[in-house]
C-alpha positions in Angstrom: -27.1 42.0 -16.3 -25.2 39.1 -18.0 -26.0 36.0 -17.2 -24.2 33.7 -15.4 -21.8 30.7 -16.9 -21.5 29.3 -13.1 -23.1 26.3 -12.4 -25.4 26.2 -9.3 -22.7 23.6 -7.7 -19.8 25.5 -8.3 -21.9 28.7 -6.9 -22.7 26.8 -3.9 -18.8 25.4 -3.4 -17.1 28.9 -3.4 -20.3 30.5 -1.5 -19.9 27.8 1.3 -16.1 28.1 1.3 -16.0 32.2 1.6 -18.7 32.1 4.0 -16.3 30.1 6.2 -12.9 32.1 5.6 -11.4 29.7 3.2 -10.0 29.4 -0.1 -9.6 26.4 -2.0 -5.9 26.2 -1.8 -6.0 26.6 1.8 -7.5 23.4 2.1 -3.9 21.6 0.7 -6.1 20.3 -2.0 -5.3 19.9 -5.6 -7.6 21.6 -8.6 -8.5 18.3 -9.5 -10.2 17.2 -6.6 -11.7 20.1 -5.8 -13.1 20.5 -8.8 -16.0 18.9 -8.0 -16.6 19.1 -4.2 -19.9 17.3 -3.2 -22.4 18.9 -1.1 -24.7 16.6 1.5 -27.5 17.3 -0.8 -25.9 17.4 -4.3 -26.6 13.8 -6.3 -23.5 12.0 -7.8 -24.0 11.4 -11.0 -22.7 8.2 -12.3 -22.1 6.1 -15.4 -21.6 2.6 -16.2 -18.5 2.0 -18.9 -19.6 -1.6 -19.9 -23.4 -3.8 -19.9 -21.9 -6.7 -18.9 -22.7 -9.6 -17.2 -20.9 -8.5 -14.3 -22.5 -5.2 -14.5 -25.9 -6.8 -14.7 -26.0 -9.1 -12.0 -23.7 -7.9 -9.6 -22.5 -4.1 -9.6 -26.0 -2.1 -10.8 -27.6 -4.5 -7.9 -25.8 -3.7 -5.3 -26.0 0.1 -6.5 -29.4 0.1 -6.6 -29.5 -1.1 -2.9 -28.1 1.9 -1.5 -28.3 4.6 -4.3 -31.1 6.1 -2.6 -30.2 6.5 0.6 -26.9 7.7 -0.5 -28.6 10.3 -2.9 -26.8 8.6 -6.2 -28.3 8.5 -9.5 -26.9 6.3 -13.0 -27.7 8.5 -16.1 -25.6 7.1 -18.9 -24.3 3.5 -19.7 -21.2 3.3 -22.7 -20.4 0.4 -24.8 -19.3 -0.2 -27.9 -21.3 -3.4 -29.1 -24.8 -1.9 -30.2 -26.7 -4.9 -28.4 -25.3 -4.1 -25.1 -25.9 -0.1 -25.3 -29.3 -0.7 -26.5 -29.6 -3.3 -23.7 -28.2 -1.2 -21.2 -30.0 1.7 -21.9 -33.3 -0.3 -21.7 -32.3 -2.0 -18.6 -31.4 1.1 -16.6 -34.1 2.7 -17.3 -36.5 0.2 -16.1 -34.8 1.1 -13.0 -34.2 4.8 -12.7 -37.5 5.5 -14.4 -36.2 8.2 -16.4 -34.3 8.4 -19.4 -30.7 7.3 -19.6 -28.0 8.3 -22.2 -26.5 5.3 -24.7 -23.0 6.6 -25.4 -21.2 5.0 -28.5 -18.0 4.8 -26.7 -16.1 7.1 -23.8 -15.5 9.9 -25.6 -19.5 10.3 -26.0 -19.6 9.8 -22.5 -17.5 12.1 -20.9 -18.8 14.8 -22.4 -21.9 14.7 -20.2 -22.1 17.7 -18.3 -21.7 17.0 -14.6 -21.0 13.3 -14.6 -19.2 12.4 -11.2 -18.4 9.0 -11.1 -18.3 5.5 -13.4 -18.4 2.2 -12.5 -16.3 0.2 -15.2 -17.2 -3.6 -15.9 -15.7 -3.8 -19.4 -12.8 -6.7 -20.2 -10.3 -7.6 -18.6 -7.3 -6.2 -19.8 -9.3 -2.9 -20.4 -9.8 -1.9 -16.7 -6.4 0.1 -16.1 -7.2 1.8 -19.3 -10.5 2.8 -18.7 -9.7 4.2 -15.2 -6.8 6.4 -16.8 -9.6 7.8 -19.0 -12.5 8.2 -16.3 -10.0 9.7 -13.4 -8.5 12.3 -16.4 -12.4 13.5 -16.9 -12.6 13.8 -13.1 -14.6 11.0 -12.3 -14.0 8.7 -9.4 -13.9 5.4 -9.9 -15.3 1.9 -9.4 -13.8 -0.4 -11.2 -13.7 -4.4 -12.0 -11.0 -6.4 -11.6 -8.3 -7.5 -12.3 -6.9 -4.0 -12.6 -4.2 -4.7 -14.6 -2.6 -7.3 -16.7 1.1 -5.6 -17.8 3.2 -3.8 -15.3 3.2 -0.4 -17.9 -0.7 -0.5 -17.7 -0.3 -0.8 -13.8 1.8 1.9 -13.4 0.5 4.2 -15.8 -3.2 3.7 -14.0 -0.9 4.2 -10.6 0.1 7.6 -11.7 -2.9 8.6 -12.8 -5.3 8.1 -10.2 -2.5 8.9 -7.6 -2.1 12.3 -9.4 -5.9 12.7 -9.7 -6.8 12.6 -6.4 -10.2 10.9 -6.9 -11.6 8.1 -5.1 -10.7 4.7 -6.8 -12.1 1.5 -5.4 -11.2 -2.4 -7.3 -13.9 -4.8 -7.0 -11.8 -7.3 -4.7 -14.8 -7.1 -2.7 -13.3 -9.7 0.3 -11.8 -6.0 1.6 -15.5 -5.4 2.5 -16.3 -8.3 4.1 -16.9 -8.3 8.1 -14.9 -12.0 8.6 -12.3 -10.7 6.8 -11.9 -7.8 8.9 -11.9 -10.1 11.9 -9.2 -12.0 10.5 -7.2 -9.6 9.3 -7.4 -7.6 13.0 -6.9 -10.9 14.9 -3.3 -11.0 12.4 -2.5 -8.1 12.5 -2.9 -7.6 16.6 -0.2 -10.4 16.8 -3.0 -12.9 17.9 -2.2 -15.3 14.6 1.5 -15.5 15.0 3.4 -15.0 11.9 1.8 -16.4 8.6 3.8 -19.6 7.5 2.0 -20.8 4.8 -1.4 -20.5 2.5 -3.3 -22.4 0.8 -5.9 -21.2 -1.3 -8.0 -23.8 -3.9 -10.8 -22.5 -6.9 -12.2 -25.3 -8.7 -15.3 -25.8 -10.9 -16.8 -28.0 -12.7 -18.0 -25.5 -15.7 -17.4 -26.2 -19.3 -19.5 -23.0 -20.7 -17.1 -20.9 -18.2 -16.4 -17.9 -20.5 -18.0 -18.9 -23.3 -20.6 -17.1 -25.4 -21.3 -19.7 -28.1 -24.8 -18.5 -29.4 -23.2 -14.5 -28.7 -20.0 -15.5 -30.8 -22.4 -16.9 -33.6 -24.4 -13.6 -33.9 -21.9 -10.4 -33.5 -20.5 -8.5 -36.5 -17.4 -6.7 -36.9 -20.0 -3.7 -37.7 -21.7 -4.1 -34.7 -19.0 -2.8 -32.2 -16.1 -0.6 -32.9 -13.0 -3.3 -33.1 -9.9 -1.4 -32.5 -11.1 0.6 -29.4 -11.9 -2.8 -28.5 -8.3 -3.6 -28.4 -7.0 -0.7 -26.1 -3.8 -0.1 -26.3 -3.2 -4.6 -27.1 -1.4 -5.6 -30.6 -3.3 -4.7 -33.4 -5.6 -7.9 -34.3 -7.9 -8.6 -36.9 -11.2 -9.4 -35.8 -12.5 -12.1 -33.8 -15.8 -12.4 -32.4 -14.3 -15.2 -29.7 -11.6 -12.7 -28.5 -14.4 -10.0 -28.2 -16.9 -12.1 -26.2 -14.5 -14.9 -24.8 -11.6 -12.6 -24.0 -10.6 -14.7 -20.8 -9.6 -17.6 -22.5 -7.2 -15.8 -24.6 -4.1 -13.9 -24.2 -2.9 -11.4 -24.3 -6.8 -10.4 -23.4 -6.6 -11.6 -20.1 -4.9 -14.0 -18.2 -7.5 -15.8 -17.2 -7.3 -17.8 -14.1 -4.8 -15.6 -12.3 -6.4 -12.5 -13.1 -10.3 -13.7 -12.9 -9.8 -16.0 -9.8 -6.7 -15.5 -8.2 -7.2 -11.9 -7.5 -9.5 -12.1 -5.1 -7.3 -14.2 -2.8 -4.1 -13.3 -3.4 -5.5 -9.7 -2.8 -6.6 -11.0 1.4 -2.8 -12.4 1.7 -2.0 -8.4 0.8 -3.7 -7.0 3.0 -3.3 -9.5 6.0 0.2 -9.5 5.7 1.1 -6.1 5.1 3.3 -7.0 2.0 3.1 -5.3 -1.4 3.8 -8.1 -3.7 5.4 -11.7 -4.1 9.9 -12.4 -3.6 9.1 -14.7 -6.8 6.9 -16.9 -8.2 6.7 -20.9 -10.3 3.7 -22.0 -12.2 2.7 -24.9 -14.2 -0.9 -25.9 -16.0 -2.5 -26.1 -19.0 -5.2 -26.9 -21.2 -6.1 -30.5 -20.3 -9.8 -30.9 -20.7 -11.7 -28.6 -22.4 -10.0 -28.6 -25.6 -12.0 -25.6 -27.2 -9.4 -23.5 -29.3 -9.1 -21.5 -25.5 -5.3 -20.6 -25.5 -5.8 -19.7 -21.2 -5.3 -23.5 -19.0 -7.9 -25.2 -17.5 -6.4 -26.6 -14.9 -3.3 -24.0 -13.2 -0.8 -24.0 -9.8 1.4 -21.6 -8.9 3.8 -21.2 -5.9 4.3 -17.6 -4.3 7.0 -16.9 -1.9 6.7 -13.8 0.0 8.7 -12.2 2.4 11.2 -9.1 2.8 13.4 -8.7 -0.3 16.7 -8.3 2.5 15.9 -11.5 4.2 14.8 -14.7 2.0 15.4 -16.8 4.7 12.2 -15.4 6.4 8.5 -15.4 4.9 5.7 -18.1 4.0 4.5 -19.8 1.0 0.9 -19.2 -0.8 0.2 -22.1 -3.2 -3.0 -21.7 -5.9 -4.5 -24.1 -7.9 -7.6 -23.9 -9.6 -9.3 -26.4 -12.0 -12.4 -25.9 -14.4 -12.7 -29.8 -14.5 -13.6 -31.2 -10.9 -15.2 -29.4 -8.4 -14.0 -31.4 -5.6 -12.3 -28.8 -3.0 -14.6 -25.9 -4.1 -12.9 -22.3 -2.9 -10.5 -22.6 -0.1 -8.7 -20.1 1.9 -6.7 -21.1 5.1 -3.9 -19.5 6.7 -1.6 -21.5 8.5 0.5 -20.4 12.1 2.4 -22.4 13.9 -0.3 -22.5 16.6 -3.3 -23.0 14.1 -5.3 -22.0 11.3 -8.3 -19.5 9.8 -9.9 -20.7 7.6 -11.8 -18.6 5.4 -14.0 -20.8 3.6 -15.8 -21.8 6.9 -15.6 -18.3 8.7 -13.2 -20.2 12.2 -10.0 -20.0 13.9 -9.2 -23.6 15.1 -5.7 -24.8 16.5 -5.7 -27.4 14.3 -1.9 -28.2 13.2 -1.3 -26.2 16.0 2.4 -26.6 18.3 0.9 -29.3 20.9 2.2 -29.2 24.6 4.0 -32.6 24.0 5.8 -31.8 20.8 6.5 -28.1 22.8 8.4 -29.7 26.0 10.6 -32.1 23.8 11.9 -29.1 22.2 12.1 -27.0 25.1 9.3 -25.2 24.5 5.6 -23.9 25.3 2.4 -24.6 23.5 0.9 -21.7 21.4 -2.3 -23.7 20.3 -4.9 -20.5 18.9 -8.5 -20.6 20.5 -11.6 -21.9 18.6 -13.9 -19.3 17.6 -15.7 -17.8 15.0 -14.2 -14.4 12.9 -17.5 -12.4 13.3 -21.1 -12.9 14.0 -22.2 -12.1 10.1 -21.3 -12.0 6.9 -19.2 -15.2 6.4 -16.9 -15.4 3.8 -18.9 -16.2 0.3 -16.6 -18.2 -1.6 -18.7 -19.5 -4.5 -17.4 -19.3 -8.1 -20.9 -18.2 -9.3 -21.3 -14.5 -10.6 -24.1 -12.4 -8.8 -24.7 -10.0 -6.1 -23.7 -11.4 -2.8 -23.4 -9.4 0.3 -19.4 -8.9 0.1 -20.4 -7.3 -3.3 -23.3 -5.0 -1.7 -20.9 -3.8 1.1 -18.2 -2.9 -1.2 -20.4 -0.9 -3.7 -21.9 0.6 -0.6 -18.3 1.5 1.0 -17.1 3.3 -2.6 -20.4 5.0 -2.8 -19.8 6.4 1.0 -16.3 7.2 0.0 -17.3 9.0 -2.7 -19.9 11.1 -1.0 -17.3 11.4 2.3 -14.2 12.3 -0.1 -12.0 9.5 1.9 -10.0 6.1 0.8 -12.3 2.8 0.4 -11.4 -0.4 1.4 -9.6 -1.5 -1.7 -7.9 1.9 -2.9 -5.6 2.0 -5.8 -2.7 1.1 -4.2 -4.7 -2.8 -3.4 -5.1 -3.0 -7.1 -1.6 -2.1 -8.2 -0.5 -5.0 -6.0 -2.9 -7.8 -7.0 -1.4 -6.9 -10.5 1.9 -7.2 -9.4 0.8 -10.6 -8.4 -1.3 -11.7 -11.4 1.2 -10.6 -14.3 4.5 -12.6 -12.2 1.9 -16.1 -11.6 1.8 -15.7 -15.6 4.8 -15.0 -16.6 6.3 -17.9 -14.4 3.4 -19.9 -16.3 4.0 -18.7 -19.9 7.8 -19.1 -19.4 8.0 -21.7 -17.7 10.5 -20.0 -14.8 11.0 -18.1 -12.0 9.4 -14.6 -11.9 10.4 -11.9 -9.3 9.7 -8.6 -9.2 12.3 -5.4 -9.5 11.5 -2.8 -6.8 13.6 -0.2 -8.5 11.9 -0.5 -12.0 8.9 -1.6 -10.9 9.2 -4.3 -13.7 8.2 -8.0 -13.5 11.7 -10.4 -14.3 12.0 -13.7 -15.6 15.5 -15.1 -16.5 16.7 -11.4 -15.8 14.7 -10.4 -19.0 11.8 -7.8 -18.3 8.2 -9.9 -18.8 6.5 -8.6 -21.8 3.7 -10.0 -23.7 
């Protein structure tokens, strides 16, 4: 009798479905996401695209907190720099207790048999990229942000995972967070009124932000592999700063707006039910910490948003963010005309509020919101600092359900396309020096009527 070229999963999946009358395409469900169906029992098999610091202290963490009980397993890290493979591998073995595979680059890695899912922490600009790669090798996806840092990598990521039909989650991990749900019901239910301004602050005091001076002083060209480095960017020759200390430079990542901004611009998103900014100013620069960086220090930028067919409705977000001063720390509050939320110390207050007095000169009523608190746990964590934190934990835990469930996280594909959308028009306003808007029809960010480019 011949043997066999079915794998046990695949024998289960089509046992399972004829035992119940069904066929694969009766299910309205594309090849590629039936292709691999999970099974209560079966283990997802994940890799990590990236050892990085992020990966380290925050994503393999929070992983490692629920891959048990979810039945997950990590069996192969990528990366290109030698140090951080061989560092990976160690470090993932230590906690697996078994052996992991050290893959020289993506290619290597996607030819593991029965790999289900990635996690990608790599740089910035790299994200989008990587995702187009793991969701083509049908993978589902977790995956850093920012997503993307041009409009053709955003849309070309879109398509892909859109066409894939795998489960994509970005790491704006806020989408997780119980207070946020709160506030985003207590909006949403009409509770808030309508949002007429936000004001969101992230300031540090850090110097060595995004630097790797003693790292910069000891890499090789020979010790990575440059140009997959550069993914799809202008070729470059090499530069151990750009490498390790992409976030200070262009066109690796935008820094500020795509580090910081992200996460907050990503809540006003999702409270208000709008895709993307009407337009957006910026102004900064490089003030302080006069290091060669060629990102600012010290950034604000003005959003408008709003319909496109009405510009005489909507609300303001203003952002500003400074590596110099901590003073302020990480602020998020949403402004009504009845009151605030603030985010940064988990209440709604009617502070600023319409008062009965100012109402009944104006013919009015008082609308002053209630005090209270947006939920009974997990308050929003606004610190600066990298780690694993318990916004982190629930998101990996709510991609890692997903997965295993086959249904849309909290912060699905379409949440990262817009925080792009976001991110790219803050910098172009700030690298140009005017207004940016955003083209609905060509999906293209415009300054001066000129597509934005880098």
């Amino acid at each position: 009798m011949a043997e066999s070229t079915k794998t046990r999963r695949e024998f289960l999946q089509q046992s399972l479905l004829a035992g119940a009358g069904l066929t694969l395409s009766a299910m309205g469900m594309p090849a590629s996401s039936y292709a691999r169906i999970l099974g209560a029992n079966d283990r997802v098999n994940v890799g990590l695209v990236g050892f990085s610091d992020r990966a380290r202290q925050a994503l393999l963490p929070a992983f490692f907190n629920n891959n048990k009980a979810l039945n997950f397993d990590l069996i192969a890290v990528s990366d290109i720099w030698n140090r951080r493979r061989e560092e990976g591998k160690a470090f993932l073995e230590q906690k697996t207790g078994h052996s992991v595979q050290a893959c020289v680059n993506n290619d290597e890695l996607y030819k593991i048999k029965d790999l289900d899912a990635v996690f990608i922490a790599s740089a910035d600009f790299q994200h989008a990229y990587h995702t187009i790669e793991a969701v083509k090798n049908k993978c589902d996806v977790y995956s850093e942000k920012p997503f993307a840092e041009t409009m053709e990598d955003a849309r070309k990521a879109l398509k892909a995972v859109k066409e894939s039909g795998k489960i994509m989650q970005v790491g704006t991990q806020r989408r997780s967070g119980p207070s946020y749900h709160s506030a985003a019901n207590f909006i949403k239910e009409g509770k808030f009124g309508p949002i007429t301004m936000v004001e969101m602050t992230w300031n540090v005091n850090q110097p060595g932000r995004w630097r790797r001076p003693e790292l910069v002083n000891s890499i090789r060209e020979s010790d990575t592999d440059w140009k997959r480095f550069l993914a799809g960017r202008p070729a470059d020759k090499w530069d151990p700063r750009k490498y390790l200390e992409y976030r200070l430079f262009w066109p690796y990542s935008s820094g500020i707006f795509g580090q910081w901004m992200t996460h907050q611009i990503d809540t006003v998103h999702w409270f208000s039910g709008l895709k993307h900014p009407r337009s957006a100013v910026a102004n900064g620069g490089i003030y302080m910490w006069k290091d060669g960086r060629k990102n600012p220090d010290t950034l604000t930028a003005v959003f408008e948003y709003g319909p496109e067919n009405d510009p005489t409705s909507g609300f303001q977000v203003m952002y500003s963010s400074r590596f110099h001063n901590s003073a302020g720390g990480t602020k998020e509050i949403y402004y009504s005309n009845g009151g605030t939320i603030d985010m940064s110390t988990n209440k709604i207050s009617p502070t600023g509020g319409l008062t009965e007095k100012e109402a009944q000169e104006m013919g009015m009523h008082a609308n002053l919101l209630p005090s209270m608190t947006l939920s009974s746990e997990g308050a929003a964590v606004t610190s600066a600092n990298t780690g694993v934190d318990s916004l982190t934990n629930a998101h990996v835990h709510n991609w890692m359900s997903c997965v295993r469930e086959r249904k849309q996280p909290n912060a699905p594909i379409e949440a990262a396309y817009s925080h792009s959308i976001a991110l790219i028009m803050g910098n172009a306003a700030y690298r140009t020096g005017m207004k940016a808007t955003f083209d609905e029809t060509t999906q293209e960010v415009m300054v001066g009527g000129k597509v934005f480019t880098m």
